[in-house]
gemmi code that builds the backbone of each chain (N, CA, C; Angstrom):
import gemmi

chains = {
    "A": [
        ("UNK", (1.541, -40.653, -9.100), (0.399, -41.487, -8.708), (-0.803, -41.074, -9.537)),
        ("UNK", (-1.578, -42.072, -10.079), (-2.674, -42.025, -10.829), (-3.692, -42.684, -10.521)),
        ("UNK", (-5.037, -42.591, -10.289), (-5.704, -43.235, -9.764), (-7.051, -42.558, -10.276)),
        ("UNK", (-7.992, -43.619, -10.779), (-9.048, -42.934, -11.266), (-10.154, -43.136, -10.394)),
        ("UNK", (-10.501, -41.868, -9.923), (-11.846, -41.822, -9.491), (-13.010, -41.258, -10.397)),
        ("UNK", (-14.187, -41.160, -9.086), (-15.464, -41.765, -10.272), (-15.529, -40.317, -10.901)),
        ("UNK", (-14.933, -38.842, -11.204), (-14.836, -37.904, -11.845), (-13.639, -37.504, -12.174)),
        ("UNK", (-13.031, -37.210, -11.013), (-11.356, -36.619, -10.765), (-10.361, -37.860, -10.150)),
        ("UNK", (-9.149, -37.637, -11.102), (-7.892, -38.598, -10.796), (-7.512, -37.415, -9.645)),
        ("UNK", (-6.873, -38.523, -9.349), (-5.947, -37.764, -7.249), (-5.289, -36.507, -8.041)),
        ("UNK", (-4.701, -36.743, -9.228), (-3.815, -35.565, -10.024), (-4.660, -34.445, -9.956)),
        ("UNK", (-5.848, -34.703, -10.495), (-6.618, -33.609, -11.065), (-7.154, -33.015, -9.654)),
        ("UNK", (-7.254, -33.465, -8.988), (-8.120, -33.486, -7.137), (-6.726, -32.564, -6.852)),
        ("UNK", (-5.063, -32.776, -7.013), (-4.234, -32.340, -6.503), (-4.173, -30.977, -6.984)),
        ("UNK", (-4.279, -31.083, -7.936), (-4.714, -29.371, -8.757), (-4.962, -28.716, -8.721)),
        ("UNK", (-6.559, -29.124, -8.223), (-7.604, -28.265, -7.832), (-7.511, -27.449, -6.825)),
        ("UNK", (-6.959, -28.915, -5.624), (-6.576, -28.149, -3.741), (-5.619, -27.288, -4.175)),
        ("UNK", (-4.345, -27.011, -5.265), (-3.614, -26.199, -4.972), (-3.924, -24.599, -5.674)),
        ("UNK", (-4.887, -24.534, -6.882), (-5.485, -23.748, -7.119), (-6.229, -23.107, -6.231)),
        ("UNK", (-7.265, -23.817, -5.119), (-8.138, -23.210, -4.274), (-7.419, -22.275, -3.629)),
        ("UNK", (-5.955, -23.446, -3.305), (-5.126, -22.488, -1.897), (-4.701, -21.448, -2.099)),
        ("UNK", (-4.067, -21.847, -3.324), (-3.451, -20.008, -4.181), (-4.581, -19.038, -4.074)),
        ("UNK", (-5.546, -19.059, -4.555), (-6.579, -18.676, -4.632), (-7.298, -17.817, -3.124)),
        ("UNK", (-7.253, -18.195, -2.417), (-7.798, -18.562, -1.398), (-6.847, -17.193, -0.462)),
        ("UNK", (-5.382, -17.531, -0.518), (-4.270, -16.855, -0.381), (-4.453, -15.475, -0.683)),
        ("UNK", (-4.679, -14.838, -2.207), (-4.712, -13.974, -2.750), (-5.566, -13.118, -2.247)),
        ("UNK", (-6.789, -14.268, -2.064), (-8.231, -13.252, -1.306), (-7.929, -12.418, -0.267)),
        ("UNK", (-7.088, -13.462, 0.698), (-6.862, -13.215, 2.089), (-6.233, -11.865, 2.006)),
        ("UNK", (-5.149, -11.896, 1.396), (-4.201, -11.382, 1.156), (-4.607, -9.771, 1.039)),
        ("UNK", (-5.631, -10.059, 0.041), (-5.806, -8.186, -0.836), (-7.105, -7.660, 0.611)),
        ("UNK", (-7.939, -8.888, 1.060), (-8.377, -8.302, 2.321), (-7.856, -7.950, 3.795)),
        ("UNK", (-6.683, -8.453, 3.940), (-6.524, -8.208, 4.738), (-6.544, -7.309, 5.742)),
        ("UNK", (-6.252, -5.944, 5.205), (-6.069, -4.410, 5.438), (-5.757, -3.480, 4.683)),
        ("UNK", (-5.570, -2.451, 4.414), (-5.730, -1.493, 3.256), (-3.918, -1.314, 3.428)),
        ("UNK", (-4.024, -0.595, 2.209), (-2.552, -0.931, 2.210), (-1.522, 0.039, 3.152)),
        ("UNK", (-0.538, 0.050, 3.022), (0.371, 1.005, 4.119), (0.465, 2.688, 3.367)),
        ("UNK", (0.453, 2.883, 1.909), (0.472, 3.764, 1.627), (-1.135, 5.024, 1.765)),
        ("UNK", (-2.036, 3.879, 2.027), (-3.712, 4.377, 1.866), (-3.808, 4.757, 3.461)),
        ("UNK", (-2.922, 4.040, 4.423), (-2.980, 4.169, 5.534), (-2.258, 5.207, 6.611)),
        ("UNK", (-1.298, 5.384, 5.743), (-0.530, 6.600, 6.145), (-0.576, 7.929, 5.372)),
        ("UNK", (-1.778, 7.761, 4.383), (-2.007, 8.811, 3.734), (-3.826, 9.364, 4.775)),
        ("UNK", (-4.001, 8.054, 5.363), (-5.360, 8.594, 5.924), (-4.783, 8.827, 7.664)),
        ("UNK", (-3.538, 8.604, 8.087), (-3.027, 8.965, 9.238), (-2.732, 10.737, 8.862)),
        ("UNK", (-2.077, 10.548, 8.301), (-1.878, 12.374, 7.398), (-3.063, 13.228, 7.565)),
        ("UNK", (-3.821, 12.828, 6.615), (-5.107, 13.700, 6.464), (-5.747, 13.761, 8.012)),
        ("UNK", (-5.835, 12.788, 8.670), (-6.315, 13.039, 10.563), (-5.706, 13.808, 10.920)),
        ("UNK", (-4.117, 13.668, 11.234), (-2.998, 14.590, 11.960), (-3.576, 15.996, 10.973)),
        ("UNK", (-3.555, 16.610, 10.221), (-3.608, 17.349, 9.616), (-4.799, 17.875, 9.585)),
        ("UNK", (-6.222, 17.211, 9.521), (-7.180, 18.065, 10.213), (-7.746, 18.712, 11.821)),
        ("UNK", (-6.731, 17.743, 12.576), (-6.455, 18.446, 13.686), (-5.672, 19.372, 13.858)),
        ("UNK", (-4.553, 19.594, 12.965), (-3.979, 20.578, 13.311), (-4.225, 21.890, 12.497)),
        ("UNK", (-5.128, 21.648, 11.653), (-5.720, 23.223, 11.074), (-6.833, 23.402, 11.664)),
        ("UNK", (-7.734, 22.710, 12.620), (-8.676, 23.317, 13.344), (-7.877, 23.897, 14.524)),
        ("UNK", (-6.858, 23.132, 14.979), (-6.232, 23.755, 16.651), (-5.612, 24.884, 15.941)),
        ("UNK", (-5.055, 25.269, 14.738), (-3.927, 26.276, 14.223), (-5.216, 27.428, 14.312)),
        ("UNK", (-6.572, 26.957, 13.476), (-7.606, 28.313, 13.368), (-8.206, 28.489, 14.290)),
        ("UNK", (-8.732, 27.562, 15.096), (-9.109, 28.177, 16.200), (-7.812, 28.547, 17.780)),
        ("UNK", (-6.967, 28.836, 17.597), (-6.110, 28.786, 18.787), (-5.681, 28.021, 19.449)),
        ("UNK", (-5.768, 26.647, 19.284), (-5.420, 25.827, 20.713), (-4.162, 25.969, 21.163)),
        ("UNK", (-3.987, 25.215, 22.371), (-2.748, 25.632, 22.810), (-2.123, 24.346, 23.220)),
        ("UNK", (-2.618, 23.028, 23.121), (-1.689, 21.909, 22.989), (-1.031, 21.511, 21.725)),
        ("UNK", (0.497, 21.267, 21.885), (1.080, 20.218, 20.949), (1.173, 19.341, 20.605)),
        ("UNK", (1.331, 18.183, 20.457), (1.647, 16.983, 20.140), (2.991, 17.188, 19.703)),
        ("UNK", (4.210, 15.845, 21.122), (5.297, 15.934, 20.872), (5.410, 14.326, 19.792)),
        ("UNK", (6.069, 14.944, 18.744), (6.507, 14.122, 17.657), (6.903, 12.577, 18.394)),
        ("UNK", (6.869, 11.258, 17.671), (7.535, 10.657, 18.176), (8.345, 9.905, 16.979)),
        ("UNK", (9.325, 8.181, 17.623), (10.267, 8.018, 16.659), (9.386, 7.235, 16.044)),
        ("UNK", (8.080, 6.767, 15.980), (7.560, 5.634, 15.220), (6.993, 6.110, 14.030)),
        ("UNK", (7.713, 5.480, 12.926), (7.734, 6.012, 11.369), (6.204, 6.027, 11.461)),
        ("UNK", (5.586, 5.338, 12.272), (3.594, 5.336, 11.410), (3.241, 6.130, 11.966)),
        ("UNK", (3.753, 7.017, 12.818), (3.185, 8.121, 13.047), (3.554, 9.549, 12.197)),
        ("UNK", (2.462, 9.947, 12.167), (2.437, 11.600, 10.802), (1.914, 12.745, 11.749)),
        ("UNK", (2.907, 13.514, 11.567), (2.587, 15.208, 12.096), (2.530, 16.077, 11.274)),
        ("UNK", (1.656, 16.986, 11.563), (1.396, 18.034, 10.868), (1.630, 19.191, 11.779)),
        ("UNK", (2.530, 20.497, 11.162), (2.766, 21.405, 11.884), (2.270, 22.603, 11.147)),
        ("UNK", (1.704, 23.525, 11.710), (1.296, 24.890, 11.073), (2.295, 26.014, 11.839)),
        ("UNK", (2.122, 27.068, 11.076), (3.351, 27.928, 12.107), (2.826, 29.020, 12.088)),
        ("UNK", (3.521, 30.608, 12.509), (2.677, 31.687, 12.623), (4.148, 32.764, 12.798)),
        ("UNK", (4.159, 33.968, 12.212), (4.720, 34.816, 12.751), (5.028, 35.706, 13.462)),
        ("UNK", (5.490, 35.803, 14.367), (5.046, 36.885, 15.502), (7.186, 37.192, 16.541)),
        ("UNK", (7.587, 37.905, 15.527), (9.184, 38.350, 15.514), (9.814, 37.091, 15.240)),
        ("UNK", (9.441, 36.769, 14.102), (10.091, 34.924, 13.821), (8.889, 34.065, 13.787)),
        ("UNK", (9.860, 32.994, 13.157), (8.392, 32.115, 12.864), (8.443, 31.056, 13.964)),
        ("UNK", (7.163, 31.010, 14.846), (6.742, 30.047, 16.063), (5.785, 29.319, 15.354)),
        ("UNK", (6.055, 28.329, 16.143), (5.335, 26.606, 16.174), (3.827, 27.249, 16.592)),
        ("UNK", (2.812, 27.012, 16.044), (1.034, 27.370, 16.174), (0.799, 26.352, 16.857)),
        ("UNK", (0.711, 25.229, 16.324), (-0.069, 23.990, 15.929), (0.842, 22.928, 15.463)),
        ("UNK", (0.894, 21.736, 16.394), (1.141, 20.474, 15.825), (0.260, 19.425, 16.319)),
        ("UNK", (0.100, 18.324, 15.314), (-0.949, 17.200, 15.693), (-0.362, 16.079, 15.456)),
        ("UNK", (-0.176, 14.976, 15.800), (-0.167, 13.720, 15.297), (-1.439, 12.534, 15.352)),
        ("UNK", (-1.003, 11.784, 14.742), (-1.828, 10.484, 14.009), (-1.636, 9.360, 13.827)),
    ],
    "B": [
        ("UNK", (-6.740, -32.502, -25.660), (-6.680, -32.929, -24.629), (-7.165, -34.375, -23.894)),
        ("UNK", (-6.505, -35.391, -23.826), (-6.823, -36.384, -22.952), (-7.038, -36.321, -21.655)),
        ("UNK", (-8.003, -36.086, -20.999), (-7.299, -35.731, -19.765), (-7.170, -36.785, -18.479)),
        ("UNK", (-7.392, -38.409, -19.446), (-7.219, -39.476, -18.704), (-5.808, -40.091, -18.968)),
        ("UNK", (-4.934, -38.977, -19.793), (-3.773, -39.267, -20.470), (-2.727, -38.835, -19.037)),
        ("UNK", (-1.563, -39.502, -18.057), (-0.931, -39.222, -17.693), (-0.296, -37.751, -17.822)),
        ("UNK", (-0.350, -36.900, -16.940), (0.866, -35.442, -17.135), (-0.313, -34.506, -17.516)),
        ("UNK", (-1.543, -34.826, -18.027), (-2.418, -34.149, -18.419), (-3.094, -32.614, -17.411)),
        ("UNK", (-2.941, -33.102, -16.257), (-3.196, -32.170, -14.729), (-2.660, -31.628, -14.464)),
        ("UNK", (-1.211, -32.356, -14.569), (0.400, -31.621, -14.354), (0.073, -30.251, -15.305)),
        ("UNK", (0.155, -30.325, -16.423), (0.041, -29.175, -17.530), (-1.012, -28.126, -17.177)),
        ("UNK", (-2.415, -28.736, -16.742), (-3.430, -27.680, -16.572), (-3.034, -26.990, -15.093)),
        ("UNK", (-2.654, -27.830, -14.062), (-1.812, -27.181, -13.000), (-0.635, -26.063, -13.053)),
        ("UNK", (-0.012, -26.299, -13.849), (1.022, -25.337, -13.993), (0.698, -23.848, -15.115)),
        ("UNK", (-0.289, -24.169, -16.076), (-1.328, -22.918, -16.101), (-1.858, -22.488, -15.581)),
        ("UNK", (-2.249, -22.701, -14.789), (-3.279, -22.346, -13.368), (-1.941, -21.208, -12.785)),
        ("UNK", (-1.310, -22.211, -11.985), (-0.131, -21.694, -11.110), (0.497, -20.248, -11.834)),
        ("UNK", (1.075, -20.501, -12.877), (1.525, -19.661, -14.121), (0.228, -18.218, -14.149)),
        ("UNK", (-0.780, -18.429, -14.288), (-1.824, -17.546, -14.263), (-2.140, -16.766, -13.252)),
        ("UNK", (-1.581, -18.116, -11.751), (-2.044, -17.185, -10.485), (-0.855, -16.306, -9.818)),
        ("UNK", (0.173, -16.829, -10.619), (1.380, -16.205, -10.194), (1.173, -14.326, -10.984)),
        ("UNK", (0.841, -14.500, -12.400), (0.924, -13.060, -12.577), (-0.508, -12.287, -11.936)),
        ("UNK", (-1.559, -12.781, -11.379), (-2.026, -12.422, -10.976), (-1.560, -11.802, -9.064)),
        ("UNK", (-0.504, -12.147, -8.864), (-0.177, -12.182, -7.755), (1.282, -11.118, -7.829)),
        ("UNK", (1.929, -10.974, -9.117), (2.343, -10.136, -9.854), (1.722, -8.669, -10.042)),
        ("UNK", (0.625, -8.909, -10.805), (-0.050, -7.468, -11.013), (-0.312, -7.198, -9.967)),
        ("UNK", (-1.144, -7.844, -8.903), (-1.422, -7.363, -7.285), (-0.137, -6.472, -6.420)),
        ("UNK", (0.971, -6.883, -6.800), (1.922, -6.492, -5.742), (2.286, -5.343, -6.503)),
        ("UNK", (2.410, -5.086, -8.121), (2.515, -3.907, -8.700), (1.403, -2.765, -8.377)),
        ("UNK", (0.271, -2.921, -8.223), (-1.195, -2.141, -8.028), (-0.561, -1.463, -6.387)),
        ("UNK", (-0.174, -2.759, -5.344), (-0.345, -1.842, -4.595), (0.748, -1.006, -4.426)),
        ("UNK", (1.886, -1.479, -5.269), (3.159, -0.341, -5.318), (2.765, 1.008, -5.666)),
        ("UNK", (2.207, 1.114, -6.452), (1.521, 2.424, -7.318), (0.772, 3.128, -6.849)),
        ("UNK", (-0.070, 2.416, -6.273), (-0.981, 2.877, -5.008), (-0.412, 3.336, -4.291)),
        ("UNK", (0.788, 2.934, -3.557), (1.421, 3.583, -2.227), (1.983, 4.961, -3.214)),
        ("UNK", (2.721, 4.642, -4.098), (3.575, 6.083, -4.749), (2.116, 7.081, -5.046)),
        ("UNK", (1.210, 6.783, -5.562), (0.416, 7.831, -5.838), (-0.471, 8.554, -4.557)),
        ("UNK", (-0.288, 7.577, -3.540), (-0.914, 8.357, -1.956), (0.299, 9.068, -1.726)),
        ("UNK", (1.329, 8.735, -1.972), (2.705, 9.958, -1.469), (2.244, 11.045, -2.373)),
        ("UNK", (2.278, 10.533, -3.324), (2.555, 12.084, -3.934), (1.233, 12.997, -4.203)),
        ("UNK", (0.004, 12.652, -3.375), (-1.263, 13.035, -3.256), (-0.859, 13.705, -1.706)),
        ("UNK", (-0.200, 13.412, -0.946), (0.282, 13.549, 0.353), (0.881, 14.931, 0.137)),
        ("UNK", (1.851, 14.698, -0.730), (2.598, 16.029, -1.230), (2.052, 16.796, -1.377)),
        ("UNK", (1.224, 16.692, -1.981), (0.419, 18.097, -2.998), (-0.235, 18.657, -2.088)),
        ("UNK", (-0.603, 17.769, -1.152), (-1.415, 18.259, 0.117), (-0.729, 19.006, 0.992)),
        ("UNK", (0.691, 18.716, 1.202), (1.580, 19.186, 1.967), (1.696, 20.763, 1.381)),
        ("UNK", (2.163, 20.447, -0.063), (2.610, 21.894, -0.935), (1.040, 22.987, -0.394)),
        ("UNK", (0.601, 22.357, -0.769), (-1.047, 23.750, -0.987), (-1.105, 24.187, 0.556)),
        ("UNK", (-1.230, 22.979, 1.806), (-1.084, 23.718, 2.912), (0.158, 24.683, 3.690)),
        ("UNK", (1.382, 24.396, 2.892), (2.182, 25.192, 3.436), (2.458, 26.215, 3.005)),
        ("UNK", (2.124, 26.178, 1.540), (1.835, 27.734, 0.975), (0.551, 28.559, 1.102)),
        ("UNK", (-0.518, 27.662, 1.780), (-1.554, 28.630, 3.000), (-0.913, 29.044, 3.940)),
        ("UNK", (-0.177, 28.359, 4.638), (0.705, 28.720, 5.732), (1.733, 29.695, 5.420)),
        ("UNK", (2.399, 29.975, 4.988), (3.457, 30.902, 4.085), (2.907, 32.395, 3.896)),
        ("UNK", (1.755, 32.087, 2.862), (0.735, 33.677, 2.727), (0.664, 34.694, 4.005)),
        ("UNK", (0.243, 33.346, 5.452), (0.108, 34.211, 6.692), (1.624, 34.639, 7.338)),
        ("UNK", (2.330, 34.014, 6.765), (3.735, 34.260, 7.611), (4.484, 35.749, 6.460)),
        ("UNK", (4.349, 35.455, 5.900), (5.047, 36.969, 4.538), (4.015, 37.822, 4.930)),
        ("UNK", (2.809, 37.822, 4.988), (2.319, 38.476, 5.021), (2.704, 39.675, 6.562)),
        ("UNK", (2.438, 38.570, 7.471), (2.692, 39.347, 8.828), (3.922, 39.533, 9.040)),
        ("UNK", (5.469, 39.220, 8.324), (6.500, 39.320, 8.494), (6.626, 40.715, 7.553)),
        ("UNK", (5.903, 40.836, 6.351), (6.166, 42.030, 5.555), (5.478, 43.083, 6.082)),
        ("UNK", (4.408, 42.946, 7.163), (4.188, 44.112, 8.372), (5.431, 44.559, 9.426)),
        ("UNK", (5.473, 43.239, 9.873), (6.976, 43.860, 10.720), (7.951, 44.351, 9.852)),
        ("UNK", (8.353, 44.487, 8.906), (9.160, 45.280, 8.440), (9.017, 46.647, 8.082)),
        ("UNK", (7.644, 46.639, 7.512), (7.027, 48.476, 6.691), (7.131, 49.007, 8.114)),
        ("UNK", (6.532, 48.382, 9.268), (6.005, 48.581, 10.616), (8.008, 49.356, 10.713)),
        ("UNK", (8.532, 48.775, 11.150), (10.035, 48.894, 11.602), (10.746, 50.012, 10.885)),
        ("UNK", (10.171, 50.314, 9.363), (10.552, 51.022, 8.737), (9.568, 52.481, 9.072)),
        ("UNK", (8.716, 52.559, 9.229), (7.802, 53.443, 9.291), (8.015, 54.263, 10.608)),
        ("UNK", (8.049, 53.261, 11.547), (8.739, 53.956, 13.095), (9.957, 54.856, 12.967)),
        ("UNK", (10.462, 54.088, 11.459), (12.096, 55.715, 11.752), (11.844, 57.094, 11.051)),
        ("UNK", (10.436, 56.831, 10.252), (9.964, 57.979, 9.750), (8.921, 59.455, 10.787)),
        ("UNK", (9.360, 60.212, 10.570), (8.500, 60.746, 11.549), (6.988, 60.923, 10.742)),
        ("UNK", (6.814, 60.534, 9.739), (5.480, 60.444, 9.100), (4.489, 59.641, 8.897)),
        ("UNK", (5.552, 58.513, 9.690), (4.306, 57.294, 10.043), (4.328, 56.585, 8.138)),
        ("UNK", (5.212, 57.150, 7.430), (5.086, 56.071, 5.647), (6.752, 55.276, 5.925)),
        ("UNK", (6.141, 54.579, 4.901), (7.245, 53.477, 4.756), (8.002, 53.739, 3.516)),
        ("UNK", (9.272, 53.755, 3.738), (9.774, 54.372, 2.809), (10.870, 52.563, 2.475)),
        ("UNK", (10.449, 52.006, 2.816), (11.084, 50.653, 2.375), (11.151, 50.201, 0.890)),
        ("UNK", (12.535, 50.123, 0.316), (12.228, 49.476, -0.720), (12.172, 47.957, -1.338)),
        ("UNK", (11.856, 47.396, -2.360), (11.763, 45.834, -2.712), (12.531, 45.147, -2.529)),
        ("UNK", (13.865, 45.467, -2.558), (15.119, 44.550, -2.285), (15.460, 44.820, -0.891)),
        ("UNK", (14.920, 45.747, -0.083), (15.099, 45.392, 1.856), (14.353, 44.797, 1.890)),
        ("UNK", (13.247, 44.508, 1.488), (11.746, 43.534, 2.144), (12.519, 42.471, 1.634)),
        ("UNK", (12.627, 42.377, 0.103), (12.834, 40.501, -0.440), (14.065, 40.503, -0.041)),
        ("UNK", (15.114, 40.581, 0.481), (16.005, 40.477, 1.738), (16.306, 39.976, 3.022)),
        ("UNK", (15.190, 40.585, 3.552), (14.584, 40.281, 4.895), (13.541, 39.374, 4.878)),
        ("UNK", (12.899, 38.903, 3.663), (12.045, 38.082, 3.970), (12.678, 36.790, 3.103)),
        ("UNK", (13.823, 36.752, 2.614), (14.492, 35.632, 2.179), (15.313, 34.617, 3.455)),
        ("UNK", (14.965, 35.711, 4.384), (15.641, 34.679, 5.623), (14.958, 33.881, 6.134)),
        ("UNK", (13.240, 34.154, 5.596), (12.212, 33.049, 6.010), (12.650, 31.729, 5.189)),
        ("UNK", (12.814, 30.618, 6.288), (13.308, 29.570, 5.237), (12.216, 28.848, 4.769)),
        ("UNK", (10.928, 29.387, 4.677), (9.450, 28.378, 4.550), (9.584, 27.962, 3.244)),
        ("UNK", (9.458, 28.732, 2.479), (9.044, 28.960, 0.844), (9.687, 29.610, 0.279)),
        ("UNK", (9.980, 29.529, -1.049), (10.247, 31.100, -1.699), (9.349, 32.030, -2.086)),
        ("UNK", (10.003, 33.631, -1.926), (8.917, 34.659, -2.369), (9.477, 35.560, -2.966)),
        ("UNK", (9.086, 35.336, -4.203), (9.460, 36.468, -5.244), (8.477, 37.754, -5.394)),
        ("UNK", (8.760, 39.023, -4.892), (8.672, 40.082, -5.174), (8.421, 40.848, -6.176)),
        ("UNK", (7.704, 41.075, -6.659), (7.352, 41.806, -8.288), (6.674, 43.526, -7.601)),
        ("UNK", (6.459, 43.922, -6.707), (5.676, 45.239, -6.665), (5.736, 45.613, -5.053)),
        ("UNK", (6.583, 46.847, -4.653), (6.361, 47.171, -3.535), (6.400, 48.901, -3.526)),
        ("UNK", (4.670, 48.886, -3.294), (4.827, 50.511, -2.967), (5.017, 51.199, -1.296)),
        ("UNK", (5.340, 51.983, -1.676), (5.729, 53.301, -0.375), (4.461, 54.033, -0.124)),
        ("UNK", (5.089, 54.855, 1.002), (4.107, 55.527, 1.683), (2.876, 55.577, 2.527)),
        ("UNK", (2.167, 55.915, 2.609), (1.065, 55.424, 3.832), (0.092, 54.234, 3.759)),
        ("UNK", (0.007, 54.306, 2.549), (-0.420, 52.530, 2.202), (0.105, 51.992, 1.128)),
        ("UNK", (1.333, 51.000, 2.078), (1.986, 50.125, 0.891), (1.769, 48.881, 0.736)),
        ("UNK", (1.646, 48.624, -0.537), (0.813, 47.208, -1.113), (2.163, 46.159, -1.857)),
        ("UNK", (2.046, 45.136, -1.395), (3.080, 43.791, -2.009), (2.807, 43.166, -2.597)),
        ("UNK", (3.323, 43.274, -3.215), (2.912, 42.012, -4.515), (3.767, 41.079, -4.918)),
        ("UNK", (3.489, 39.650, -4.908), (4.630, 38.535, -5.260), (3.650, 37.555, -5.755)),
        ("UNK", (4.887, 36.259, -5.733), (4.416, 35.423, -5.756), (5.074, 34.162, -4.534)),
        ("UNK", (4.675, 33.190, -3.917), (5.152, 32.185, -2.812), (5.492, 31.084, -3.503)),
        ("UNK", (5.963, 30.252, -3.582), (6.664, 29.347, -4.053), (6.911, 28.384, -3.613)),
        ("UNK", (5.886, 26.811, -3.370), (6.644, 26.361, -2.521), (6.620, 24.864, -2.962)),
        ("UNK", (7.905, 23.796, -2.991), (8.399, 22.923, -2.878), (8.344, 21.463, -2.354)),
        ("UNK", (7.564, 20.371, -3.139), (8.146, 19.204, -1.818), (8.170, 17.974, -2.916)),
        ("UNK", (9.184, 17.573, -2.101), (9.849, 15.989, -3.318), (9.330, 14.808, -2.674)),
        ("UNK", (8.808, 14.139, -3.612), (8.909, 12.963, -2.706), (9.175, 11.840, -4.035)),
        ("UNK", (10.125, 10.821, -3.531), (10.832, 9.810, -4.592), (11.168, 10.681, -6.000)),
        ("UNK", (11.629, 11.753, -5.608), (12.268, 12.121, -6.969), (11.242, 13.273, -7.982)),
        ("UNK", (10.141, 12.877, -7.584), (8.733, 13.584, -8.197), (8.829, 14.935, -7.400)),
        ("UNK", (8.643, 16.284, -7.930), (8.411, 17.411, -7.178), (7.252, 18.103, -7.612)),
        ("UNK", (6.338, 18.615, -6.097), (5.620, 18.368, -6.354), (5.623, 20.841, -6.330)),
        ("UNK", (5.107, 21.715, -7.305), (5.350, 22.692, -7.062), (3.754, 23.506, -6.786)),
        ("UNK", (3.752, 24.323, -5.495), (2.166, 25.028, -5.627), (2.899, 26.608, -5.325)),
        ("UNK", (2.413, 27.502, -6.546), (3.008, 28.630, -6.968), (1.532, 29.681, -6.344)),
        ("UNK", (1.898, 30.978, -5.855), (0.749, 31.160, -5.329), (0.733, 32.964, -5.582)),
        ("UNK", (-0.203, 33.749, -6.343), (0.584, 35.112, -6.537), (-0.572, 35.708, -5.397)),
        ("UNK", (0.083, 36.986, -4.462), (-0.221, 37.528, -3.669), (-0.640, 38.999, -3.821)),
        ("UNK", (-1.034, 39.784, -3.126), (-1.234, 40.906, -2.980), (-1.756, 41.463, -1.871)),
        ("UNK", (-0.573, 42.296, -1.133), (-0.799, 42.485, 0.663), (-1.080, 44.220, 0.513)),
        ("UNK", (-2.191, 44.417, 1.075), (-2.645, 45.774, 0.684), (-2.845, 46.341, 2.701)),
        ("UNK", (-1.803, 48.006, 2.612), (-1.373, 47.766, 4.198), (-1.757, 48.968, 4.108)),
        ("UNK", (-2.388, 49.701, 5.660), (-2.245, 51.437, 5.655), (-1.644, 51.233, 7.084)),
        ("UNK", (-0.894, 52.478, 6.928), (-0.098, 53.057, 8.390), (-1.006, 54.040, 8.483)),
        ("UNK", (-0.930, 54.061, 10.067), (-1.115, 55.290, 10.764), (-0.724, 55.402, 12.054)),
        ("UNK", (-1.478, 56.274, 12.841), (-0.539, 56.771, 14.163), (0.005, 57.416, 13.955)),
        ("UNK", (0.896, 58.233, 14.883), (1.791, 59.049, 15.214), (2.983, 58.324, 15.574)),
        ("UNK", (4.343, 58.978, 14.908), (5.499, 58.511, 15.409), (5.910, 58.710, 16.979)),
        ("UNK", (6.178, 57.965, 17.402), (7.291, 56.828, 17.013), (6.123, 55.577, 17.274)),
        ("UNK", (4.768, 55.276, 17.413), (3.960, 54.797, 17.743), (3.101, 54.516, 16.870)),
        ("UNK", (3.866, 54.607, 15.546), (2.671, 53.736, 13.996), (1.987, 52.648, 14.207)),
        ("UNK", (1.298, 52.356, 13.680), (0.451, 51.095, 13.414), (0.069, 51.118, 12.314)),
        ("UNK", (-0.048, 49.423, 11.945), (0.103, 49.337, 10.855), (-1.438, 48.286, 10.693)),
        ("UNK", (-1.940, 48.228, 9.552), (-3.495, 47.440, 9.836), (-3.177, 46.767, 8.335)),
        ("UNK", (-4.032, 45.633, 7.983), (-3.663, 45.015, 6.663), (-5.350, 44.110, 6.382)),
    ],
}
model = gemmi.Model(1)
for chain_id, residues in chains.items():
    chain = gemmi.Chain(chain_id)
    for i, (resn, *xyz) in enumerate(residues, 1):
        res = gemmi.Residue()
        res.name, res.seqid = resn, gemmi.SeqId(i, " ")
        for name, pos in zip(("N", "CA", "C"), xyz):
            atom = gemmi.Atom()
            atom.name, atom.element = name, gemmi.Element(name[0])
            atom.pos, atom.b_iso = gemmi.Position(*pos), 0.0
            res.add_atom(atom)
        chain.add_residue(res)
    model.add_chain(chain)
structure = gemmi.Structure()
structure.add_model(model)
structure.setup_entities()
């Protein structure tokens, strides 16, 4: 179909909408949320600064691990006739 | 270019498309790379803290041993040598620790290095760490103590 309007043919109009959408898509896309590797690298670094403040200063809760892959633990340990669990945190 | 010429849109459309496709290409490569380089930033993070962690565990594990050894002495020295310690401390499964210097007697000092390990996709990531544990005994047997 061809049809001339008073700048853009329907073709050129069809073009455009599908450029915008792509377009439009991509934006969405890269904003959506940060990515899974930036996100489980900043779940890490949390779990992990909790568990070197509870490891240096003493605490005495754990955090029991669980099965959900997005979750990250960090364990510190200590010797005392074998090596015992200090400190664990999750994130 | 005509661009009142039939197919003319078609063509600039499918450059477009063609253009937004490798742009949609490089995007999905960026964030691949991205994810591999937060792993293996993850790693390194992992390596350096567990060979902080490691230092305190050899360290206080190579007390319990001079300590264990020193109690059978009635002189309160450690008469332990390098291959009972790196022995006994090879059963730590944390890290490796190679041994280069272990003196005797009322203050014995260790010297190594920690070693420690972590892979991720094939990449390993290594944080090598050299030590030096400087110990005095004292007390009276069978009741040494050991301070570091």
């Amino acid at each position: 179909m061809e049809m001339k309007g008073v700048i853009f043919t329907f073709d050129a109009m069809l073009a455009l909408a599908i450029v915008i959408v792509l377009f439009s898509g991509i934006v969405i896309f890269n904003l959506a949320e940060p990515t899974t590797g930036a996100n489980q690298s900043l779940r890490y670094t949390n779990a992990t600064d909790l568990a070197i403040n509870e490891y240096l200063t003493g605490g005495e809760t754990k955090d029991v691990p669980t099965s959900n892959p997005n979750t990250n633990c960090k364990e510190f340990f200590e010797f005392s006739s074998g090596i015992v669990l200090e400190a664990r945190k999750c994130s | 270019m005509q661009l009142n010429k039939k197919g003319s849109f078609a063509v600039i459309t499918a450059i477009a498309v063609a253009a937004l496709l490798l742009f949609i290409i490089n995007g999905s490569l960026n964030v691949s790379q991205t994810n591999n380089s937060f792993l293996k930033m993850q790693a390194g993070r992992e390596a350096v803290l567990d060979a902080e962690n490691a230092v305190r565990i050899y360290d206080k594990a190579s007390n319990s041993e001079i300590l264990a050894n020193a109690n059978s002495n009635p002189s309160c020295t450690s008469t332990l040598s390098s291959g009972e310690l790196q022995t006994a401390l090879d059963l730590i499964d944390f890290c490796e620790i190679q041994l280069t210097n272990l003196t005797q007697g009322t203050s014995p000092t260790v010297s190594g290095k920690i070693i420690c390990k972590k892979n991720v996709n094939g990449f390993e990531i290594t944080e090598a760490r050299n030590f030096t544990f400087n110990k005095t005994l004292s007390g009276t047997f069978p009741n040494c103590t050991i301070t570091s």
